[in-house]
C-alpha positions in Angstrom: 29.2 -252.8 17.7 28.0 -250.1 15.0 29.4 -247.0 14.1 27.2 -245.1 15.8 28.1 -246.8 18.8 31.7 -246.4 18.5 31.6 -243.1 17.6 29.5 -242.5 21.0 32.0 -244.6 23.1 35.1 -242.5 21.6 33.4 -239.5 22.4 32.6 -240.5 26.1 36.4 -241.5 26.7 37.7 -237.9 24.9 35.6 -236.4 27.6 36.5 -238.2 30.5 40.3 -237.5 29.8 39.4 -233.7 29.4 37.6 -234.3 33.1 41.1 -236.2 34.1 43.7 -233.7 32.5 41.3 -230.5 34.4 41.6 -232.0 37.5 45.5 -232.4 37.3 45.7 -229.1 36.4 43.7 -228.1 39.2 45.9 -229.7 41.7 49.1 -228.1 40.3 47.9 -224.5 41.5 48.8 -223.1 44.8 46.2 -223.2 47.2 44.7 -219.6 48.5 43.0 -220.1 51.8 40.9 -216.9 54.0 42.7 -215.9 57.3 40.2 -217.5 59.5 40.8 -217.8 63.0 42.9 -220.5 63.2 45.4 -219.0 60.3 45.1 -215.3 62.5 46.5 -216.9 65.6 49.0 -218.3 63.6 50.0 -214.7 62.3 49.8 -213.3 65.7 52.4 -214.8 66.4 55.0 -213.8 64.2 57.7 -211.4 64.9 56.0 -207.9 64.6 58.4 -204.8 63.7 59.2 -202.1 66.4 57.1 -198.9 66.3 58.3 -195.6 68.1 54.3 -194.7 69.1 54.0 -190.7 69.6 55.3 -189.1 72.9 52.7 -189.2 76.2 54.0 -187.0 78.1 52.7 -187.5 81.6 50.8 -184.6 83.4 52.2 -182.3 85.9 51.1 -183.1 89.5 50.2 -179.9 91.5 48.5 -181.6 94.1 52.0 -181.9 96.2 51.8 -177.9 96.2 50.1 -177.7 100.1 51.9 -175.2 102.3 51.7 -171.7 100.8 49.5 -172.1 97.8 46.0 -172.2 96.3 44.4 -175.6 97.2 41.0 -176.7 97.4 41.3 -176.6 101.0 39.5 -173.5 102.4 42.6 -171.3 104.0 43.5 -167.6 104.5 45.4 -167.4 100.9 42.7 -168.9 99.1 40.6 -166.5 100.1 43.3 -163.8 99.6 43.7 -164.7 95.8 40.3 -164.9 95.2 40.1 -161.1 95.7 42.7 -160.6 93.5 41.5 -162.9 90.6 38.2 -161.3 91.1 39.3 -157.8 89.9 41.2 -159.8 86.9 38.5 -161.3 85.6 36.6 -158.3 85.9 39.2 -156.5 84.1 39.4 -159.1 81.6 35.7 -160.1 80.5 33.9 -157.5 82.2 32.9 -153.7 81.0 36.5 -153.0 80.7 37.8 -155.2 78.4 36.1 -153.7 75.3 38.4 -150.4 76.1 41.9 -152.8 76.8 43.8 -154.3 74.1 44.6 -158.5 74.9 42.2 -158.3 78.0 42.9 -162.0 78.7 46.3 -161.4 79.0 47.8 -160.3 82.1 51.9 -160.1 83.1 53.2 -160.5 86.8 55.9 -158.7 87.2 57.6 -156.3 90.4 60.4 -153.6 90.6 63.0 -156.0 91.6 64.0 -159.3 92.1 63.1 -161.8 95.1 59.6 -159.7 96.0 57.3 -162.4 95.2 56.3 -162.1 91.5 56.5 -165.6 90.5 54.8 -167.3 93.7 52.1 -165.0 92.9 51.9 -165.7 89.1 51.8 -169.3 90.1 49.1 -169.0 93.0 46.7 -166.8 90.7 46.9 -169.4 88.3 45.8 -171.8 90.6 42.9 -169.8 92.3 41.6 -168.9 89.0 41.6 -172.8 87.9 39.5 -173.2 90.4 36.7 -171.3 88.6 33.8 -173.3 86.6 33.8 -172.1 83.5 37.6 -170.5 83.0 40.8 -172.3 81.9 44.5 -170.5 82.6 47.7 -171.0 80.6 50.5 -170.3 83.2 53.7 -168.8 80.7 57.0 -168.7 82.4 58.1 -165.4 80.4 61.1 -164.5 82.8 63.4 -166.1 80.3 66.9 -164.8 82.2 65.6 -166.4 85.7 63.2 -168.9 85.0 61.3 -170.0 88.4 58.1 -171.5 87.8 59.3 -175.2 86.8 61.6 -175.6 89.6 59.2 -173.7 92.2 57.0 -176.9 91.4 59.9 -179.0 91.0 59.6 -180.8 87.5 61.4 -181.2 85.1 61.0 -180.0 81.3 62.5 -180.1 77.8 61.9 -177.5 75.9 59.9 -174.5 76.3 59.0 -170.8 75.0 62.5 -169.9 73.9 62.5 -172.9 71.9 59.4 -172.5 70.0 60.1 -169.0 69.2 63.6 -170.5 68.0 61.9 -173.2 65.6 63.8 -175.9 67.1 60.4 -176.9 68.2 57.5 -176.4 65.5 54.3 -176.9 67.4 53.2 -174.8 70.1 51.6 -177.7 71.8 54.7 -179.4 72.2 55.7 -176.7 74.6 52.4 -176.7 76.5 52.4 -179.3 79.3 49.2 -180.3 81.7 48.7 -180.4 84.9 46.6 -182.4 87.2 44.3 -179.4 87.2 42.2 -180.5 84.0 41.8 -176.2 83.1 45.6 -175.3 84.3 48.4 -175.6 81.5 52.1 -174.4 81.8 54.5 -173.4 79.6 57.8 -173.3 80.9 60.8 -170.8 79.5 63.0 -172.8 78.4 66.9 -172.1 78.2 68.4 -169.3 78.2 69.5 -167.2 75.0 71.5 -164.6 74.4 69.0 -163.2 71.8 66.1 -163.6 74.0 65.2 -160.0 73.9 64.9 -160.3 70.4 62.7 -163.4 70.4 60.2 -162.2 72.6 59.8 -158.9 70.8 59.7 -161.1 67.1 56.9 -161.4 65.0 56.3 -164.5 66.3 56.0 -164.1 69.8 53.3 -161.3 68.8 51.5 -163.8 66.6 51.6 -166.8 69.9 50.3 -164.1 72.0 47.5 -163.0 69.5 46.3 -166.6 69.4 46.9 -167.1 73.2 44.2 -164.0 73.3 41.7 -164.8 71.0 41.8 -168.5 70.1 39.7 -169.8 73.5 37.4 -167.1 74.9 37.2 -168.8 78.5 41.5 -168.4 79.0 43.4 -166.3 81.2 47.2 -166.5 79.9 49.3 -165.2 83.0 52.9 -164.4 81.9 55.4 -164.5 84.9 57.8 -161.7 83.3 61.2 -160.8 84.9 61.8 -157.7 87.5 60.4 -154.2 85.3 63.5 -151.7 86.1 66.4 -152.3 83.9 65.5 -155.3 82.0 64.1 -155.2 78.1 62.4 -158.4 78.0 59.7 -157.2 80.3 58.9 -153.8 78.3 58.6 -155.9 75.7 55.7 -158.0 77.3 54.3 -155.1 78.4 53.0 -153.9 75.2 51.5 -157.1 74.4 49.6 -157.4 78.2 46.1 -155.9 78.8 46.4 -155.9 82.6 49.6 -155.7 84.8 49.8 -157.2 88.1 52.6 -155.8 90.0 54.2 -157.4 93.1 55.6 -155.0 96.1 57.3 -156.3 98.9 56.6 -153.9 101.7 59.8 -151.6 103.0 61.7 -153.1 100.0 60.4 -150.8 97.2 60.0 -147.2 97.9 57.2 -144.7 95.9 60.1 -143.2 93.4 60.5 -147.1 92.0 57.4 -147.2 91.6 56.4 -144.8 90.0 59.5 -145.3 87.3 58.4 -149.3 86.7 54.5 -147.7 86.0 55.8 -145.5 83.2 57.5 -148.5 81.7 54.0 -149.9 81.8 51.4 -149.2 78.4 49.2 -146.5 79.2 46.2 -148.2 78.6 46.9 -151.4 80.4 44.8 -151.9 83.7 47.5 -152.4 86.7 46.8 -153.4 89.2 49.8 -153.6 92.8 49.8 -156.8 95.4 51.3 -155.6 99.0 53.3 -158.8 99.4 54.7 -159.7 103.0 52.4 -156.8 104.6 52.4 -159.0 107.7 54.6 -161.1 109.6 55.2 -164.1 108.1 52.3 -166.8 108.1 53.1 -170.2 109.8 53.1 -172.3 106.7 56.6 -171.1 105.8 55.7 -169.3 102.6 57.1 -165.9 104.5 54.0 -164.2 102.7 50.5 -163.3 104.2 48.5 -160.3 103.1 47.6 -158.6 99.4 45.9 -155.7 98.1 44.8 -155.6 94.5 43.7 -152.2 93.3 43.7 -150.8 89.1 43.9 -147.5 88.1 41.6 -147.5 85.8 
């Protein structure tokens, strides 16, 4: 053999180690493999760490709500509260509202307690639900005797008094839904001894302000408490464009009256519902006719 062909042969054996000591090297790393399908499974089914997934708070059913109030089903007080929500949504989009401050917003309230204030608030929201193109937000503003929540009997966690306290930051929290897809509640929460205070704050002006202007289709209905004697409702009166008052017939005479309007804002419509005018109906509600007139 020359020494050209030695020279060739050492060169062919330097680069077949090089091949061998790559290949050894090659085999020491780790080996990265693509989750494919088979791997996935695999991963599946490994331990997975507890979430805490947001709240769903399930939807208040109103369909239960037969004897008495608003239903679908045609019936004397559907057709009574249909002549009373007619005059309030006159009031609120119509000619009148460009000369009424917070047109959308109406309080239900009466002289004194037990007359029927709340069962109305409650069955105007529903009869205006009803409507095609308007959505309601029901407020239970009578924050010493809150009625609506266990009228409908559910239960609730927080409410108005605790959003305007801040232990509750977002107002939506405090909003539930109903089974009626345009019908929300708020309830009043618990009692405080400051509550006058809250409602007259700078925030409760600001959640009514957006309760008036955010949606342009809403009717916010504030079930406030008795007028005579009790702050909380004055309060709510100056933020209301339309008052509906509740009268029980023989209870409240014309002197009461007349001292609950002149609690009322001056430029609010107002609007009276004769409650128990009749004897009482045969569903048990003990309520049967209504007149709704404004004075303005």
């Amino acid at each position: 053999m020359n020494s050209i062909e030695k020279a060739l042969q050492k060169n062919k054996a330097l680069e077949q180690d090089k091949k061998n000591q790559q290949a050894a090297l090659q085999s020491s790393k780790p080996v990265i493999k693509t989750l494919d399908d088979e791997s996935l499974s695999v991963a599946q089914q490994k331990p997975v760490e507890p979430t805490q997934p947001a709240e769903i708070r399930k939807a208040i059913d109103l369909t239960e709500l037969q004897n008495g109030f608003v239903n679908r089903d045609r019936q004397v007080i559907n057709e009574e509260f249909r002549a009373i929500k007619r005059k309030v949504l006159n009031n609120a989009f119509g000619p009148l509202s460009k000369s009424l401050n917070n047109s959308n917003i109406i309080m239900v309230s009466s002289a004194n307690p037990n007359e029927g204030k709340t069962f109305t608030a409650i069955n105007l929201a529903l009869s205006i639900a009803l409507e095609q193109d308007k959505t309601v937000l029901l407020v239970d503003a009578d924050v010493l005797r809150p009625s609506i929540m266990k009228i409908i009997n559910q239960p609730f966690e927080n409410g108005l008094m605790e959003y305007l306290l801040g232990d509750v930051e977002d107002l939506s929290e405090v909003i539930y839904h109903t089974s009626l897809e345009t019908l929300r509640i708020i309830p009043a929460g618990k009692s405080h001894h400051l509550s006058s205070e809250l409602l007259g704050s700078e925030k409760m002006l600001e959640t009514v302000s957006e309760f008036a202007n955010r949606y342009p289709d809403r009717i916010v209905i504030f079930d406030t408490p008795p007028l005579l004697g009790i702050n909380e409702t004055a309060i709510l009166a100056n933020l209301a464009g339309q008052a509906v008052i509740v009268v029980q017939e023989g209870k409240t005479n014309l002197n009461r009256i007349s001292q609950l309007v002149e609690q009322l804002n001056p430029d609010m419509a107002k609007g009276f519902v004769i409650n128990k005018a009749h004897k009482s109906s045969n569903n048990g509600s003990g309520v049967y006719g209504y007149y709704y007139g404004a004075d303005n």
